[in-house]
Kinemage of the C-alpha trace (Angstrom):
@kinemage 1
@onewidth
@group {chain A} dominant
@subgroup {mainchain}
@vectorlist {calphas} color= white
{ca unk a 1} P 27.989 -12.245 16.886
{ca unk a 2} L 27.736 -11.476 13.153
{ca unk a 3} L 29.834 -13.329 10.829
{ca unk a 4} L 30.386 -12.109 7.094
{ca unk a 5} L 31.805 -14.098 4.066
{ca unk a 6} L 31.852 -14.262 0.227
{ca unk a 7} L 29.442 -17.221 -0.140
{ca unk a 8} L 29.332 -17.602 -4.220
{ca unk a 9} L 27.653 -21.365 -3.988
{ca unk a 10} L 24.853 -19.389 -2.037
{ca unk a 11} L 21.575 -21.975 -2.513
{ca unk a 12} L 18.645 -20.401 -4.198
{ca unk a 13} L 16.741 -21.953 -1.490
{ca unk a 14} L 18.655 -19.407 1.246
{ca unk a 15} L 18.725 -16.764 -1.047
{ca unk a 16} L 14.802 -17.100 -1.538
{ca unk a 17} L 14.235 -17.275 1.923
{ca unk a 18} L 16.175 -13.949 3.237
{ca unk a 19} L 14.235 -12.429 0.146
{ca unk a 20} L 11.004 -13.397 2.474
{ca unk a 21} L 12.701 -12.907 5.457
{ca unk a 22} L 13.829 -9.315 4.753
{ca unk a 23} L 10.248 -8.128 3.212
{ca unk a 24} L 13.145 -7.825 -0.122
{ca unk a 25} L 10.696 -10.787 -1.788
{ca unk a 26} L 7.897 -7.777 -2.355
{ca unk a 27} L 10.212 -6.189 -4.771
{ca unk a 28} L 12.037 -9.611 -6.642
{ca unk a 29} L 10.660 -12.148 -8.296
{ca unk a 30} L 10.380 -14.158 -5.289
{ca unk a 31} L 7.661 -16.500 -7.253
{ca unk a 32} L 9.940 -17.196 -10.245
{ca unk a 33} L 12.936 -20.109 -9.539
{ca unk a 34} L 15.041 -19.989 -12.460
{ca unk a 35} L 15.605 -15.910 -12.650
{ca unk a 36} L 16.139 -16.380 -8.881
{ca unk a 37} L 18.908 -19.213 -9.899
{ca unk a 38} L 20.461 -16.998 -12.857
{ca unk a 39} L 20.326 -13.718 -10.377
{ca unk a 40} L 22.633 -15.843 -7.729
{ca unk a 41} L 24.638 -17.857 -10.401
{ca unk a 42} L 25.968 -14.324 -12.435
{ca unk a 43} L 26.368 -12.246 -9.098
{ca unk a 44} L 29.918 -10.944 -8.687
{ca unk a 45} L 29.743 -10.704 -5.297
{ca unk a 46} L 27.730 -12.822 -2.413
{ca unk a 47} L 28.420 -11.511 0.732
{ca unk a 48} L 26.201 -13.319 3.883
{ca unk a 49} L 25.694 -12.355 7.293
{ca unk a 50} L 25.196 -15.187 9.431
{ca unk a 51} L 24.388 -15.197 13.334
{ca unk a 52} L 24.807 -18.991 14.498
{ca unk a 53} L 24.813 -20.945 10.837
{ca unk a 54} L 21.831 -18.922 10.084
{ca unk a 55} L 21.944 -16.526 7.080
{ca unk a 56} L 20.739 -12.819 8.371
{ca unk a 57} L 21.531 -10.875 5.469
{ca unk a 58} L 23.082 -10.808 1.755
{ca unk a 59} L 24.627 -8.413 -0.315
{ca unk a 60} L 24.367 -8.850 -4.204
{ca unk a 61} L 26.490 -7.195 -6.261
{ca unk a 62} L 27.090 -6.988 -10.027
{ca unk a 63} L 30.910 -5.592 -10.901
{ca unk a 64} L 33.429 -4.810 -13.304
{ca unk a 65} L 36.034 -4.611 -10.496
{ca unk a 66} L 37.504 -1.466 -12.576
{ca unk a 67} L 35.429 1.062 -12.781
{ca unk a 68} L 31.342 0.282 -11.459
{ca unk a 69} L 29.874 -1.997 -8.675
{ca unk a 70} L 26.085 -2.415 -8.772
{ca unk a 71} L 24.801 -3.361 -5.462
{ca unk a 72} L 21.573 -5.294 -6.529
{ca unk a 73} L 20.660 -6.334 -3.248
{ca unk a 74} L 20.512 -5.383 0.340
{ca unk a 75} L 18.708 -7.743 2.557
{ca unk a 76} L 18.828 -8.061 6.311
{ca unk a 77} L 16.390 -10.194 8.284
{ca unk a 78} L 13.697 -7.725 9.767
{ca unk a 79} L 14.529 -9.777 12.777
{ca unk a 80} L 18.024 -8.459 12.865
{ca unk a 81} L 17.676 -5.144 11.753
{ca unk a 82} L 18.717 -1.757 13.229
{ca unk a 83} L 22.079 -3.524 14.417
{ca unk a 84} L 24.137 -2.219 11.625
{ca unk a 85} L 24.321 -5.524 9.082
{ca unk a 86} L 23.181 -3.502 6.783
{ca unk a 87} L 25.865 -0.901 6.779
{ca unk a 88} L 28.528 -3.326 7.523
{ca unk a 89} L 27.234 -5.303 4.107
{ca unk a 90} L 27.746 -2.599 2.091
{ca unk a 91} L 31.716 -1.652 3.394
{ca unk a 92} L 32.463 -5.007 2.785
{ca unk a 93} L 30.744 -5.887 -0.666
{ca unk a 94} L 32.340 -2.522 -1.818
{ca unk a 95} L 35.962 -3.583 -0.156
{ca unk a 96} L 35.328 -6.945 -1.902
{ca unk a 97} L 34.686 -5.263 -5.191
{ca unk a 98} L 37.722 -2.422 -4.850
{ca unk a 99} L 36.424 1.064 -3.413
{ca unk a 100} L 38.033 2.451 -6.725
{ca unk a 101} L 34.954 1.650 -7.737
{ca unk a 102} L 32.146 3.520 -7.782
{ca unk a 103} L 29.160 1.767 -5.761
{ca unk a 104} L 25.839 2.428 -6.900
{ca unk a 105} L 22.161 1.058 -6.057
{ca unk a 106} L 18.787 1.652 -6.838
{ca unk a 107} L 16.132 2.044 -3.584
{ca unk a 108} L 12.995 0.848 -2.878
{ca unk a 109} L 11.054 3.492 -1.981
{ca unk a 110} L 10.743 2.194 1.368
{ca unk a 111} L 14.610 2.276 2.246
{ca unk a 112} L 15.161 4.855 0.386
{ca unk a 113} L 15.840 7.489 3.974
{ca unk a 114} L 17.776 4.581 5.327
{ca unk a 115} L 20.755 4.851 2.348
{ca unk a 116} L 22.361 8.430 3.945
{ca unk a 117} L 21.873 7.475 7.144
{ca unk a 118} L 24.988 4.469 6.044
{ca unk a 119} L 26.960 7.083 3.845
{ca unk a 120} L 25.547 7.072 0.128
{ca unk a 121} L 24.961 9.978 -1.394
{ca unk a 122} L 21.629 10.704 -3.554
{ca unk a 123} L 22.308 11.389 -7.502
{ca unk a 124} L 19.502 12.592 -9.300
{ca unk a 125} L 20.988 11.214 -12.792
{ca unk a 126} L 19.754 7.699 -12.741
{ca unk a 127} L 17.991 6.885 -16.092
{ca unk a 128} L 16.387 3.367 -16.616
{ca unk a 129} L 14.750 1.509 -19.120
{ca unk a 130} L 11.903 -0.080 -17.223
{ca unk a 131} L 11.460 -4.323 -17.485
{ca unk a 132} L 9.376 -5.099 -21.151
């Protein structure tokens, strides 16, 4: 059994290690402590999935509460994937931030076929200014 809660006091130390866990770490800065502190300590939402105490999966999300909700994260233990965490942390991280809001994410090009499969919707508007 799956259990899911808002965990804001998340530990870096978890956080890093579902990173790993999920294959997530490839595309963070897994290596670098303090932005892995800041990106926990100014998340909106937390969201865990836990099986028996142990932490499965996170969503991190960045929101207004209004208007916008940036899911920043989606990580489920490889371990414990293809059992619908995944899809379950997004209906919840959106319910926690108001499904007024608009919920929006940004793939990795390896998940990317997974993200319809749960209910998103491609938009081929998404403009970035890349890291400098």
């Amino acid at each position: 059994m799956i259990e899911y809660q808002l965990e804001p006091n998340l530990s870096v130390d978890e956080y890093h290690d579902i990173l790993v866990r999920s294959g997530l770490a490839e595309r963070r800065p897994a290596g670098d402590r303090e932005k892995l502190t800041k990106m926990v300590a100014h998340a909106d939402i937390l969201l865990t999935a836990r099986s028996q105490g142990q932490l499965v999966g996170i969503s991190r999300c960045m929101t207004d509460f209004a208007h916008a909700t940036y899911l920043a994260d989606l990580a489920v233990d490889r371990d414990f994937q293809k059992q619908g965490i995944g899809k379950e942390l997004i209906t919840r991280s959106h319910q926690a931030a108001g499904t007024h809001t608009l919920l929006l994410l940004l793939a990795a090009p390896t998940a990317a076929s997974y993200y319809p499969h749960v209910g998103m919707e491609k938009h081929d508007s998404c403009w970035i200014i890349p890291r400098g």
